[in-house]
N, C-alpha and C positions, 0 to 999 in steps of 0.2 A: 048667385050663391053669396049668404052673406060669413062675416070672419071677424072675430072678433082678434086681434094684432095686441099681444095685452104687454103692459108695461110690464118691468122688475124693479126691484132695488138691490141693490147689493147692501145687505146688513153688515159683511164684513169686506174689508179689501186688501190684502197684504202683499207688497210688490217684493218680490224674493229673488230677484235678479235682472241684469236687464242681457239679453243673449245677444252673441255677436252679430246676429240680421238684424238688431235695433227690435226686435218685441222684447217684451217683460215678460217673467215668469212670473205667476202669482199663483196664491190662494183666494175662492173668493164663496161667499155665502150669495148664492143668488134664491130669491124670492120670488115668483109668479106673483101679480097681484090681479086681482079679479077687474080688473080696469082699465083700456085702452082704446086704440083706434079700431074706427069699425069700416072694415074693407069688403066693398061688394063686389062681386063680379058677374059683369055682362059677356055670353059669349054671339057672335057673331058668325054665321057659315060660310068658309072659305079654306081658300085651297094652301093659303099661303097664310102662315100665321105673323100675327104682328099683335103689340098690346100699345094699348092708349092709356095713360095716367090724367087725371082731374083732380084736383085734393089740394097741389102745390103753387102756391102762386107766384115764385120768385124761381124756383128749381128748373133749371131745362130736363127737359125727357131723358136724354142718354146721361146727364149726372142723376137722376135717381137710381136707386139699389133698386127699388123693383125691376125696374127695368133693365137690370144688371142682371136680377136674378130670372127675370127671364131669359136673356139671352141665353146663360147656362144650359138653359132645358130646349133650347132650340134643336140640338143634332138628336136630342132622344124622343122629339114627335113621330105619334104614332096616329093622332086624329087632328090634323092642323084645323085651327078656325081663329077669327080675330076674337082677341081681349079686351074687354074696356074696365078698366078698375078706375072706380070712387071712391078714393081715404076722405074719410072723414076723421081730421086730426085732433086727437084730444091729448095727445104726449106731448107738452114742448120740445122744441126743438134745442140740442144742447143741455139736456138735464139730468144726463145718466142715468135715466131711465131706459136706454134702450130701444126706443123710436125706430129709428132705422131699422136695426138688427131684425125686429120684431115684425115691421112689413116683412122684409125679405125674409125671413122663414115663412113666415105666412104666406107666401107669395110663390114659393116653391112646391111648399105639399099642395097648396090649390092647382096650380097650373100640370103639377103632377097629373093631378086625374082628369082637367079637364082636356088636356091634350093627350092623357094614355101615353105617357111616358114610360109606366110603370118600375118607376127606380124605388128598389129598398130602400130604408132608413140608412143603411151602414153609406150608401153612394150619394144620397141627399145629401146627409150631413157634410160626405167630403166638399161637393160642392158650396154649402153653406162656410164651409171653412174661407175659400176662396174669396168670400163678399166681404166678412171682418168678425173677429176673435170673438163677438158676442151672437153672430146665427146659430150656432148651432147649437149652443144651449135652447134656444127658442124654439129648435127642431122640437124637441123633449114635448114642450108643456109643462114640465114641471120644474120644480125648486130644486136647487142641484146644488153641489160640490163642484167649483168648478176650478181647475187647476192646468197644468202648463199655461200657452198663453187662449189658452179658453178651449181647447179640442178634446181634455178630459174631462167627463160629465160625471157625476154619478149623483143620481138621484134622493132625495132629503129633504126633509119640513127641519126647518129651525125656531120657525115663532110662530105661534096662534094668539091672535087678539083684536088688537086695534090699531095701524100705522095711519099720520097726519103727515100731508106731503105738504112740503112748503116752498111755493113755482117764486125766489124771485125771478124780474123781469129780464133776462139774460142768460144767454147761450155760453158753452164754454166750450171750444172744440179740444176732444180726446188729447190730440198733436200738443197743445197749449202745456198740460200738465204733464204728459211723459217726459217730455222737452224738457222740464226745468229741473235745473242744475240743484234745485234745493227738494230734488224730490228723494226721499228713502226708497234706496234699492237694495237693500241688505235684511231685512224684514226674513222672523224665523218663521217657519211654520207652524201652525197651531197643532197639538196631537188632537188624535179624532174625540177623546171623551171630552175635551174643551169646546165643540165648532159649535155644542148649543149655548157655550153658556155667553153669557150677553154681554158679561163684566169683558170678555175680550173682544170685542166687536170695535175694531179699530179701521180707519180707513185712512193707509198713507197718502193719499191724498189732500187730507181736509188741510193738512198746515198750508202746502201750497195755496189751494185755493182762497184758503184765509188770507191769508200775506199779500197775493193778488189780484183782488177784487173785493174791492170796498163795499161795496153794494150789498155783499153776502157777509163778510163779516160782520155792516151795521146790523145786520138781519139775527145774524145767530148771534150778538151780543144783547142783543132787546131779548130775543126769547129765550134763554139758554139759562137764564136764573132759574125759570120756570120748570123748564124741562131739560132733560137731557138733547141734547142735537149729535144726528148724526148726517155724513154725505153718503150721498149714490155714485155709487161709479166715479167717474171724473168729471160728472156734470156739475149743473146749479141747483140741485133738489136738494135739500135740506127735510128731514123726516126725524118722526119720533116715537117711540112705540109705548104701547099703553097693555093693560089687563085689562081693565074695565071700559067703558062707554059715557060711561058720567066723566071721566076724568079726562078720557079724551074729547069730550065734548065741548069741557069748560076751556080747554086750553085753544080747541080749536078757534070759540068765541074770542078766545085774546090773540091770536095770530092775524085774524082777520082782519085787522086793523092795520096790519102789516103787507102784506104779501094775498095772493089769490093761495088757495090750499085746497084739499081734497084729505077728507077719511073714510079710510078704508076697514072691512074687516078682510082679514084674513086666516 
């Protein structure tokens, strides 16, 4: 069975509090983008189920999420047999893109059916809560409203066009930017007839990440006359959004020089 495991970007990110268990409360515009890691699965006949992972080459077995998420679905087998999944990575790792998040939902509704678990969406999801704040958006499939610290979804298209991703060479772990002392946690909410419009697509994140990582500031002070730059998540993705084809074409040819990149429609 193959799966396609597809990145996001978050167009908007507003951190609106941080709660006394140390999560953030936010608002966040999440985006499906048509483009991600492609997950296959082999099953295997046996009495006693177990999964094998191939795709990571530094990650031990029990620190990946898939293999987290399956463990999840172990007590609800109802046709044990062995797994072997093959990622084939195309999301960097660290780019707030959603990498992880996106195996592990993918990872649960597959294993859902191949082991006859038979868990609703509403039991999935809780499960997916479990793995970290951005699964269960991924449960969906789709572009969402996403709010508390990511377990209220509500489904939504915010941009139709052209988005230009931009991979510098570097990871950012999530911990990195929650962590710092200079990040905005007082952030208002957007009301709902603003979440499309573009002029407020802010991400408190980016000053941190500007401030701390040089690498990605030389990056969006080179292209950022050109274009507008926004951040994903709390990774290293830098991205910019277009109407037309031509225009994001030209700019993609001047990034190139820069940075590895991908465009997308959406």
């Amino acid at each position: 069975m193959k799966v396609l495991s597809p990145a996001k970007v978050n167009l908007m990110l507003r951190i609106l509090a941080q709660r006394s268990d140390g999560y953030h409360a936010l608002q966040s515009c999440f985006e499906v983008l048509p483009w991600g890691d492609e997950m296959t699965f082999f099953t295997e006949k046996s009495q006693q189920p177990s999964v094998t992972i191939c795709g990571f080459k530094t990650l031990a077995l029990t620190d990946n999420i898939i293999y987290r998420a399956a463990e999840l679905l172990k007590p609800f087998i109802q046709a044990p047999c062995v797994v072997h999944i093959k990622v084939n990575k195309k999301i960097p790792s660290g780019a707030g893109l959603g990498g992880g998040s996106s195996n592990a939902a993918a990872t649960l509704k597959t294993l859902n059916t191949l082991w006859k678990c038979r868990l609703d969406a509403t039991s999935l999801s809780a499960l997916a809560l479990k793995l970290g704040a951005d699964v269960p958006f991924f449960m969906t499939g789709q572009s969402a409203l996403v709010t508390g610290i990511g377990e209220h979804i509500r489904p939504m298209r915010f941009f139709s066009g052209y988005i230009l991703l931009l991979f510098p060479p570097l990871p950012i772990a999530t911990e990195t930017v929650f962590n710092h002392p200079g990040l905005k946690r007082n952030q208002t909410p957007l009301p709902e007839r603003l979440l499309r419009d573009s002029n407020f697509w802010i991400n408190d994140c980016l000053p941190v990440v500007l401030s701390e990582f040089k690498e990605i500031k030389k990056l969006f002070d080179c292209c950022y006359p050109a274009m507008r730059l926004r951040l994903s998540g709390t990774g290293s993705t830098l991205f910019a959004l277009f109407d037309d084809k031509q225009t994001a074409l030209k700019q993609q040819k001047m990034v190139s020089q820069y940075c590895r990149n991908r465009l997308l429609e959406i």
